[in-house]
C-alpha positions in Angstrom: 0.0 0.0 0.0 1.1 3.5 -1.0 2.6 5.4 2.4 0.7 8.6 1.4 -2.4 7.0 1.1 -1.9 5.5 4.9 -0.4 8.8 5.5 -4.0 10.3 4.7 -6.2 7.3 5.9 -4.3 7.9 9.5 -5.1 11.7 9.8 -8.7 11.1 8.5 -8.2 8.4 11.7 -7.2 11.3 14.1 -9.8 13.7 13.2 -12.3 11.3 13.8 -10.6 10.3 17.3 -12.2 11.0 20.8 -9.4 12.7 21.6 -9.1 15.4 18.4 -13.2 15.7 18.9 -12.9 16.6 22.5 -9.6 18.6 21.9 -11.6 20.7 19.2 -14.9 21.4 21.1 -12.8 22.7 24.4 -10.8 24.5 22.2 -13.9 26.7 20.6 -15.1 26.7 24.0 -11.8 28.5 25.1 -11.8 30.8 22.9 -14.9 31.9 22.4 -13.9 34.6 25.1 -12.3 37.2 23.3 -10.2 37.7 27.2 -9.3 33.8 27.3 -8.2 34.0 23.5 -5.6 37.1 24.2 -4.3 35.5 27.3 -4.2 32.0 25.6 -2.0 33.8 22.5 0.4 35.1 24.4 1.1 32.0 26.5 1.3 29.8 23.8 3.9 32.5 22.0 5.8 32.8 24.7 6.0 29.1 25.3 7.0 28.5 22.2 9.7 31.7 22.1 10.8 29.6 25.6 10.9 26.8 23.9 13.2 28.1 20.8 15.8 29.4 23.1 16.1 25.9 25.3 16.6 24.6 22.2 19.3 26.9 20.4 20.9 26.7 23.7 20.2 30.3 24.7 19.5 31.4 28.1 15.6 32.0 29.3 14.7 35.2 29.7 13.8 35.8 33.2 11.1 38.6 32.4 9.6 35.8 30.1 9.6 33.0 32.2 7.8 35.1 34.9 5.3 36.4 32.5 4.7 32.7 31.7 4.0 31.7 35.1 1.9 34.6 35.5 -0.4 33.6 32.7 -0.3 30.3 33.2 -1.9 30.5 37.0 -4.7 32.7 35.2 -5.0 30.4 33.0 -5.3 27.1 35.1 -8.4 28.8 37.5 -10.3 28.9 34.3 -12.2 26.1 34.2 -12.9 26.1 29.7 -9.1 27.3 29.3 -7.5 24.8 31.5 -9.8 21.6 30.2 -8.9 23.1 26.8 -5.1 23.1 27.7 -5.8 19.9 29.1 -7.2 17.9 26.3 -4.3 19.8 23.6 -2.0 17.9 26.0 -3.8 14.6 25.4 -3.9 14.7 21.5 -0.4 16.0 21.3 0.7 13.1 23.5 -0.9 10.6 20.5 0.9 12.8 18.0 3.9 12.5 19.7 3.2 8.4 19.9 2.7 8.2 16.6 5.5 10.1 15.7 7.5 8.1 17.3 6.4 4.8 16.0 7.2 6.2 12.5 10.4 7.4 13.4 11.7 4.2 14.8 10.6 2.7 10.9 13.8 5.6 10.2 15.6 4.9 12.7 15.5 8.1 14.3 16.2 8.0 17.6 13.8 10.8 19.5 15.7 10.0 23.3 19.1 11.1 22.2 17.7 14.1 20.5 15.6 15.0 23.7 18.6 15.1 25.5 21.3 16.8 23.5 
């Protein structure tokens, strides 16, 4: 069987998952708050700014970091936003199973390049 078919036949497997159906309706529920959207923005760009630097080996920004934990307690007393958060966590854990799965097939190995 052609890979890009199963490629496609697997994400038409996701989107119809439990998880990605839950993950999407928290979501909208999220951000259907225009206050919840902003501060949901900004955490995710700073998380992923954080995230950049850890990797490039650069040091974290302590104004950032604070700023992170800042919105991230707002965040968690929210009962939508931190069910959203919640669930994203779940379906990016399966991505990241799956990804893994396909990157043994390559002999990739994701450990050593989580700790280098």
């Amino acid at each position: 069987m052609n890979p890009y078919d199963q490629a496609h036949a697997l994400a038409r497997s996701l989107r119809e998952s439990a998880e990605y159906a839950e993950y999407s309706r928290l979501k909208e529920a999220a951000y259907a708050d225009d206050t919840n959207r902003a501060l949901l923005d900004e955490y995710k760009r700073l998380q992923f700014r954080l995230q950049a630097k850890m990797a490039s080996g650069e040091s974290l920004p302590p104004d950032d970091m604070q700023r992170l934990q800042q919105i991230g307690t707002l965040l968690q007393f929210n009962p939508d936003v931190s069910n959203y958060l919640m669930a994203e966590f779940r379906f990016q854990r399966m991505l990241t199973d799956i990804f893994k799965i396909l990157a043994e097939v390559a002999g990739v190995d994701l450990d050593m390049l989580a700790q280098g």
